[in-house]
Phi, psi and omega in degrees: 000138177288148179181154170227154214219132208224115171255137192271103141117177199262106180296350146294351195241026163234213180254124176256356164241008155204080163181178194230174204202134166262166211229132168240143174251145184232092180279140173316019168211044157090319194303143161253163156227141200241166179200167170231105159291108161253158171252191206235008140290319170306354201263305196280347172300322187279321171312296155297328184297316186293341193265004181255316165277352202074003179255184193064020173110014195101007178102354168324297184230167184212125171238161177170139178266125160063048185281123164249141169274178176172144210271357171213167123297114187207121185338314177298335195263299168323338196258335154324307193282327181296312210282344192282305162337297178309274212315342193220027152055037165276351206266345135345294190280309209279357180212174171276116140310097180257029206186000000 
């Protein structure tokens, strides 16, 4: 299946072993789907920051709808993860339908 991938906000301006990025995945018969790629030094980066601020519970968990991980960020990895995702009939569950 055919498909394209529309990254929200500039995938050069981040940290690719700690940080996140959202995602659109687009299939050739219209539907999107959205996702947050992290990586899992940012989770734990987040982790810690919450546990200074007090939110999440003092830093107990970290949550996000339609998280995907990944251990760098890169146009390539996203665009790997979108396809693995189609190919293994996943990409339901693992991300929202906005489309």
């Amino acid at each position: 299946m055919n498909f394209e991938i529309n990254i929200i906000g500039s995938i050069d301006h981040i940290d690719k072993v700690n940080g996140n990025i959202d995602a659109e995945l687009i299939l050739e018969n219209g539907e999107v789907y959205t996702a947050t790629f992290f990586t899992l030094e940012n989770i734990k980066n987040i982790m810690q920051k919450d546990k200074k601020s007090g939110e999440s519970a003092n830093g107990i968990y970290f949550c996000a709808s339609d998280m995907i991980i990944v251990d760098i960020i890169t146009e390539k990895i996203i665009y790997d993860t979108f396809k693995d995702l189609i190919e293994s009939n996943d990409i339901s569950w693992a991300c929202t339908k906005i489309k």
